[in-house]
C-alpha positions, 0 to 999 in steps of 0.5 A: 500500500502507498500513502500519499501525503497532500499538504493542505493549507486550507484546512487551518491557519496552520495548515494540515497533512493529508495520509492517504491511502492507495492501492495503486502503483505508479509508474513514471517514464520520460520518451524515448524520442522527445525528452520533453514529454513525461508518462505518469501510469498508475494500476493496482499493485501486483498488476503487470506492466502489459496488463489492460489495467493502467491508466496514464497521463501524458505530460509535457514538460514545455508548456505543462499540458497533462492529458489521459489515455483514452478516457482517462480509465484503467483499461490501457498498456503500460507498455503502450504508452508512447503509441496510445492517443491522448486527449 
């Protein structure tokens, strides 16, 4: 299990910390072609990297525009990341 920590100075004046747990791995990859694009996945922990169980965000680092594969749902290719279209 991954906790998350979100800081939250909304919550008071002092601010506050956030745990949060997930059931969820994540993995991260820059291109391989173009360095100015990052590929966030997440999936449920244990799932393979070729599993139909991701769902990834594409980001580009020039201009910090962040877009889903697909519809934005677990149902994509880790492995496929670079070939998928996003939206």
């Amino acid at each position: 299990m991954v906790t998350r920590r979100i800081h939250n100075p909304e919550a008071s004046p002092m601010g506050a910390v956030l745990a949060l747990q997930s059931e969820f791995s994540t993995r991260w990859a820059t291109d391989s072609v173009d360095t100015t694009l990052f590929y966030v996945g997440e999936a449920p922990i244990g799932s393979l990297e070729s599993g139909t169980v991701w769902r990834i965000q594409k980001i580009d680092t020039t201009n910090g525009t962040v877009k889903f594969a697909s519809t934005g749902n677990f149902n994509q290719v880790w492995t496929n990341r670079e070939s998928l279209v996003y939206a």
